[in-house]
Every structure is written in structure tokens, then in C-alpha cells.
C-alpha positions in Angstrom: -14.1 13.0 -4.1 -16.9 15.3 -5.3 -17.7 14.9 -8.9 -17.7 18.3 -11.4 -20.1 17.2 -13.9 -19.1 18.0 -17.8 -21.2 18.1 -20.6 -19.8 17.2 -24.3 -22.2 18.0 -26.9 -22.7 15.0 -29.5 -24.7 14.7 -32.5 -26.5 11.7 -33.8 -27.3 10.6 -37.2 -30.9 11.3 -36.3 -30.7 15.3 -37.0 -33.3 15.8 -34.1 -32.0 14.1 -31.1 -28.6 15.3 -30.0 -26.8 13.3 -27.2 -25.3 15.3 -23.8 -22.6 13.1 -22.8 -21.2 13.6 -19.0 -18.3 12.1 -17.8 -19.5 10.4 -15.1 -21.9 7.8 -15.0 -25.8 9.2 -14.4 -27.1 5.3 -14.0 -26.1 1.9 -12.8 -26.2 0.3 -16.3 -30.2 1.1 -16.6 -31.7 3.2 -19.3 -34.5 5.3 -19.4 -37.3 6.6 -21.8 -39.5 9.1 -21.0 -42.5 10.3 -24.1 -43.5 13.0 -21.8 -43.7 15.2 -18.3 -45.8 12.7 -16.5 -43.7 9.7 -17.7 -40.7 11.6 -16.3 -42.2 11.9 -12.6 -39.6 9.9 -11.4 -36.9 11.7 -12.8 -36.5 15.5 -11.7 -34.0 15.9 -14.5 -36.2 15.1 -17.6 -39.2 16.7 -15.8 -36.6 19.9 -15.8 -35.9 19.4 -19.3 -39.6 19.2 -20.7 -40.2 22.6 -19.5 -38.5 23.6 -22.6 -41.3 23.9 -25.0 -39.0 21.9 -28.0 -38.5 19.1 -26.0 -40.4 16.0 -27.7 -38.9 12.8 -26.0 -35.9 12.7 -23.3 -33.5 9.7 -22.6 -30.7 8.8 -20.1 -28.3 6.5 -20.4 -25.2 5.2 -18.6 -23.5 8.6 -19.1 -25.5 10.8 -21.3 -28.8 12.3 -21.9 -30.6 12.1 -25.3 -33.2 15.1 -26.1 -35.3 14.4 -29.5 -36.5 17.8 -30.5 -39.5 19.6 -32.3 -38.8 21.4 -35.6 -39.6 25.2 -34.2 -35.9 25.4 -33.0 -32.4 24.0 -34.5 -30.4 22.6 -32.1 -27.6 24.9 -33.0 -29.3 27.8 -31.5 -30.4 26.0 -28.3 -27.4 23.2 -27.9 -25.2 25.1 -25.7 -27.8 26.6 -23.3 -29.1 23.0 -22.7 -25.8 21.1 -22.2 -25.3 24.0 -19.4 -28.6 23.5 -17.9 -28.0 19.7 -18.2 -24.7 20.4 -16.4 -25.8 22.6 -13.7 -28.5 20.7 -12.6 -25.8 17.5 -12.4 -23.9 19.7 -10.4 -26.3 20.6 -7.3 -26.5 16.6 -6.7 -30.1 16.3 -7.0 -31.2 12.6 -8.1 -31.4 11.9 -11.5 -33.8 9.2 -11.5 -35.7 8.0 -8.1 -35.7 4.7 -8.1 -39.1 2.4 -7.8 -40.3 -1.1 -7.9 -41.7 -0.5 -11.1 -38.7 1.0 -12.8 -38.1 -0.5 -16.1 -34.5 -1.8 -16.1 -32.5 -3.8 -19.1 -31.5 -7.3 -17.5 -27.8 -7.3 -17.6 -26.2 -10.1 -20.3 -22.1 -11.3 -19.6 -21.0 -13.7 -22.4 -17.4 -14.8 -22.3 -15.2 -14.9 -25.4 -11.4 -16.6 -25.5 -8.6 -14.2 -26.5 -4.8 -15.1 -27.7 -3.5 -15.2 -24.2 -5.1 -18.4 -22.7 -4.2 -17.2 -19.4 -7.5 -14.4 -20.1 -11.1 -14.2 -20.8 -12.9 -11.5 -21.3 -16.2 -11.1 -20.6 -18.7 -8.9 -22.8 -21.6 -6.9 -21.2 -24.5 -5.8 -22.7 -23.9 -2.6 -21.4 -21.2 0.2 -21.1 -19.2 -0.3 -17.9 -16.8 2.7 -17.9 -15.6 5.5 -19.8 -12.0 4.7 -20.5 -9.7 1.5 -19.6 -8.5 0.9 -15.8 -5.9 -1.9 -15.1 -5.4 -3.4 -11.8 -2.3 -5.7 -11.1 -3.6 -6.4 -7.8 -6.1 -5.9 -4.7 -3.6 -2.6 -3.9 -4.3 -1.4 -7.5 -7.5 -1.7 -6.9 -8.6 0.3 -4.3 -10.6 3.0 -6.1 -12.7 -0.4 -7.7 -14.8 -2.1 -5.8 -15.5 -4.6 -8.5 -12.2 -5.2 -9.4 -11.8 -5.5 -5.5 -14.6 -8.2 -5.3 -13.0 -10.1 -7.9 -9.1 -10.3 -6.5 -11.0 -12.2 -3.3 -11.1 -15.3 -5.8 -8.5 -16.8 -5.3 -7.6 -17.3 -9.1 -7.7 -14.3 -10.1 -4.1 -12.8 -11.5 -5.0 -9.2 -13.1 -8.2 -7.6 -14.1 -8.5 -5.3 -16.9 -11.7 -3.1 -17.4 -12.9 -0.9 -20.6 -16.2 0.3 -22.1 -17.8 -2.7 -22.0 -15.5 -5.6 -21.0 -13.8 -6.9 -18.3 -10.7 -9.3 -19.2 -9.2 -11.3 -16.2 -6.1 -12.9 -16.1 -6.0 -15.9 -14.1 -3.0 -17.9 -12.0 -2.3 -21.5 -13.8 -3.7 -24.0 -10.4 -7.0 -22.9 -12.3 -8.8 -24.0 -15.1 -10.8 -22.2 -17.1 -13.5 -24.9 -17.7 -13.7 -25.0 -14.2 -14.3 -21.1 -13.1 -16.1 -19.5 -16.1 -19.3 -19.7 -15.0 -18.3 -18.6 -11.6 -17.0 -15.5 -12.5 -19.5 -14.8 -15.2 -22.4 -15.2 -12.4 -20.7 -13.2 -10.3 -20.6 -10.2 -12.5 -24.0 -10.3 -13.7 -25.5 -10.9 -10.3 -22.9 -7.2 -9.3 -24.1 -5.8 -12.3 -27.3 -6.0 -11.9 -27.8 -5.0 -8.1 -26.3 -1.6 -9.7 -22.9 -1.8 -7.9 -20.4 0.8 -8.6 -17.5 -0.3 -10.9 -15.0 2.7 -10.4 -15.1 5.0 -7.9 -15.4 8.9 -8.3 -11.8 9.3 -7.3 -10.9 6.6 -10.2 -13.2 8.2 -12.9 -11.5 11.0 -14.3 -13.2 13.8 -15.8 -13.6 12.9 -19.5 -13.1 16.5 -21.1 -10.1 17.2 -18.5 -8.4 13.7 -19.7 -8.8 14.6 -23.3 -6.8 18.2 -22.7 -4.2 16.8 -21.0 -3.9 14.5 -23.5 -4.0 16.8 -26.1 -1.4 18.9 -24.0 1.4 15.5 -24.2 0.7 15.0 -28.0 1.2 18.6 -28.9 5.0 18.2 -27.2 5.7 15.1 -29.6 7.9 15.0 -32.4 5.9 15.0 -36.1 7.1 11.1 -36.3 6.1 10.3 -32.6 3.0 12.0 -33.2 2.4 9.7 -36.3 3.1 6.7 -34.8 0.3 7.8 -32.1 -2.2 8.5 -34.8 -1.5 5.1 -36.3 -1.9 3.0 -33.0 -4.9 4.7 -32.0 -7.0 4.4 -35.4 -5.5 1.0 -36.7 -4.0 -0.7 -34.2 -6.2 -0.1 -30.7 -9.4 -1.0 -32.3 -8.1 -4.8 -33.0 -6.0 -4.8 -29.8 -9.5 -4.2 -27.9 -10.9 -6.7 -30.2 -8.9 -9.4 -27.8 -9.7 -8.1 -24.4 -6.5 -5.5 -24.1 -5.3 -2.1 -24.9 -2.1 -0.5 -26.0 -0.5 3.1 -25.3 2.3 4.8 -27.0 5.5 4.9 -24.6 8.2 6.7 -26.4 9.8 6.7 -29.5 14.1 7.3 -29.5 14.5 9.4 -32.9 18.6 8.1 -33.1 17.5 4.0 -32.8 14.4 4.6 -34.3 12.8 2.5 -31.6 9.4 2.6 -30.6 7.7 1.5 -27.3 4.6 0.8 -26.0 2.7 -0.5 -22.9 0.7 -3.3 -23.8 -2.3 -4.4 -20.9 -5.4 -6.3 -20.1 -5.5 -9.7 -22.4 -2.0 -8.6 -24.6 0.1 -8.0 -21.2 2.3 -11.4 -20.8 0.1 -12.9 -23.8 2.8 -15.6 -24.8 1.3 -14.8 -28.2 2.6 -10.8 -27.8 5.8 -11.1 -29.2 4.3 -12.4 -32.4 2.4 -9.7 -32.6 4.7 -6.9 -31.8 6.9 -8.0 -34.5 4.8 -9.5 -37.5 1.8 -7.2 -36.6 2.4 -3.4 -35.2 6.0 -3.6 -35.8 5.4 -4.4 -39.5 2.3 -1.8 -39.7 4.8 1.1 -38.2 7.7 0.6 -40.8 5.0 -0.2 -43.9 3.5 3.1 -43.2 6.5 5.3 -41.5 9.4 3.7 -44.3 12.8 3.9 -42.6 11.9 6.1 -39.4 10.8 2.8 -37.5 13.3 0.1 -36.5 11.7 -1.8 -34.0 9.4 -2.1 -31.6 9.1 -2.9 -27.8 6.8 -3.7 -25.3 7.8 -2.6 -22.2 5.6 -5.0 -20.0 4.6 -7.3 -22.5 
């Protein structure tokens, strides 16, 4: 599948660098800093760039490009015509950063942390792995992810789960985890680090097209199911993510006043779930929604 680069404008709290997010990855988890035109010799892109005469300092990143500016323009009169000059040059497939033995690149760290379902660990990179969640249930799932691939060959391996900058793997019980940690966190830094894709193109949906249709779905929601969503993305996601899963709004049945979700990564089959369905999100949903919530369900949980 042929990517179709997008650029997303993003500003920073430093008002003179201003960050052009893509929505596909521009490196295999190695940054780059470049002061001036002869640092950026091997990068076509930020030599591009520092043809602009504001241009002080360029970096890229996983999936964005960083420009820090000088003061003779403001980045609202010049934003627009760089993010498109950003974007075409992603799209004529030129290389963004030719790779040497000298190239600085930031050694890859995995650290693995417990979460509520002992049947998963999720190990914590140093570095942003993908641009939205992906859940594979098996090697079948997991055909546009080569990692995710790699890691269904061990034989232990149940599930695998992968956000921005996790993965969580569910295990089978002959197992134990004292026993395989290390394993598996050697064999993702070692993958990591030899710059091996994650997701394939076909897998990595475009970022700004995911975010209309998305927008498209809410907009048909009723004002209570589009509260509930509101509320499980800005309270309740964030500590879900916390323990190595994710959860998304199902539906929500207006005459039961029943709600349900799709619970995955570390919180799918968690034994711990149920628990916190009912004295965490289910109580958070009637607390702040009174008497339009009566329950609430995981459908795979």
C-alpha cells in the first residue's frame, strides 16, 4: 500500500518551533538534530527546509518534523505553506534521512511494568512505537505486524496489544513470568533497535482520515451517548492506558440505559475487569450522567 503523507500543524509551548506531525512514521525510532545546512547533508528533507531563509534549527522525529524559527516571520503567516512543502516532498518518496555509520541514534530502553491482569506485562519503550492502538488475538490478526508476528512464534505468547509506546502481551498459563521476561524484553529491544517495522503501511491508517471518520460516528450519537464518549476518553482511557490496555465506547441502549464497551490489551479477560467495570467506570458514568446510566458491560471483557 502506498502511503499519502499528511501533515497536522502543532504548536509547542516554545512560541518559535512549531511541530509538523505526519501520520506515518518518518524514522525507525531515531531522532535527528540538525543546527544548520551542512549538518543536514544527510537528510535531503532538512537541507530542503533550510533554504527558507527563517529557518534556524530543523528536527525529525518518529512522525514529525520540528522547525525552530527566526523572529523576521510569524509562524502564522508561513505555517501552512511549510506543512505543504513538508508534505509534498513526503509524498515523491525521496529519503528522509540517508543512513551512515556515523548517524547518531538514541539506544532503545524496554523496562517491563506488572498490570492488574497477571496474565500481562507491558513493556515501556523509550520511544513512540505507533500512532494509535492495534490488537492482535493471534498470528492471523497479525498479518499487517511484523512484530507482533515475530512475537506469536513464542510459544507463550496469548495476545499482544500495541500503543504509542507500549506493548502489553498476554501470555498462556504453562508459562511463568519470572521465567520469560527477560526473553521477551531482549527480544524487543534487539527488533527495536535494528529499526524493524512495527505496523505495516496497510495497518497504519492515515491519522487525519481516522480522526474524520471518527468525528463522522460521533456526530450520529445521541447527546447522552455522546457524553458518555467524552467521559471515557478524558477520564477513563488515560488510567485504563496507565495498566497496559484500552477501552472504546460500544453502544449505549437509551430504554435499559445500558452502556457497553470493548475493553483490550491488559483489561481484556483481566480477572480484575469486572471490579473495575462496576466499582470504577460504572460508578464514574452514573456519578456524572445521574439516572441516564444503569449499568455497564464489557462485551469481551
Amino acid at each position: 500500500m502506498e502511503k499519502n503523507f499528511e501533515i497536522k500543524i502543532e504548536a509547542t509551548s516554545n512560541p518559535g518551533i512549531v511541530k509538523f506531525e505526519a501520520n506515518y512514521f518518518l524514522t525507525q525510532h531515531t531522532s535527528y538534530e540538525f543546527e544548520n545546512i551542512d549538518q543536514a547533508k544527510n537528510s535531503p528533507l532538512a537541507q530542503q527546509l533550510f533554504h527558507l531563509p527563517f529557518v534556524k534549527r530543523v528536527f525529525i522525529a518518529q512522525n514529525f518534523v520540528a522547525i525552530d524559527k527566526y523572529d523576521i516571520v510569524e509562524w502564522a503567516d508561513v505555517e501552512k505553506e511549510v506543512a505543504e512543502q513538508i508534505k509534498n516532498y513526503l509524498n515523491t518518496d525521496q529519503p528522509i534521512i540517508i543512513e551512515t555509520e556515523s548517524s547518531n541514534k538514541v539506544a532503545i530502553t524496554i523496562y517491563a511494568e506488572s498490570t492488574p491482569n497477571p496474565a500481562v506485562i507491558k513493556f515501556v519503550a523509550n520511544k513512540k512505537l505507533v500512532t494509535s492502538g492495534h490488537e492482535f488475538k493471534n498470528i492471523d490478526d497479525a498479518k499487517e505486524s511484523p512484530l507482533a508476528q515475530e512475537l506469536f512464534h513464542f510459544p507463550f505468547v496469548k495476545e499482544v496489544y500495541v500503543d504509542e509506546n507500549y506493548i502489553s502481551i498476554q501470555k498462556y498459563d504453562m508459562a511463568d513470568w519470572n521465567d520469560i521476561t527477560l526473553e521477551i524484553r531482549e527480544f524487543l529491544k534487539t527488533y527495536l533497535e535494528q529499526g524493524k517495522e512495527i505496523l505495516s503501511a496497510n495497518a497504519t491508517v492515515s491519522k487525519s482520515e481516522k480522526e474524520k471518520q471518527a468525528d463522522v460516528d460521533f456526530d450520529k450519537l445521541d447527546d447522552v451517548s455522546k457524553d458518555i464518549v467524552n467521559i471515557i476518553e478524558e477520564y477513563i482511557k488515560p488510567a485504563v492506558a496507565s495498566d497496559g490496555g484500552n477501552i472504546l465506547f460500544d453502544s449505549y441502549d437509551p430504554e435499559s440505559k445500558a452502556v457497553k464497551v470493548i475493553l483490550q490489551g491488559a483489561c481484556s479477560g483481566c480477572p480484575s475487569s469486572t471490579f473495575t467495570l462496576k466499582n470504577g467506570i460504572e460508578n464514574m458514568l452514573k456519578e456524572m450522567l445521574k439516572d441516564k446510566v444503569a449499568s455497564v458491560e464489557a462485551i469481551n471483557g
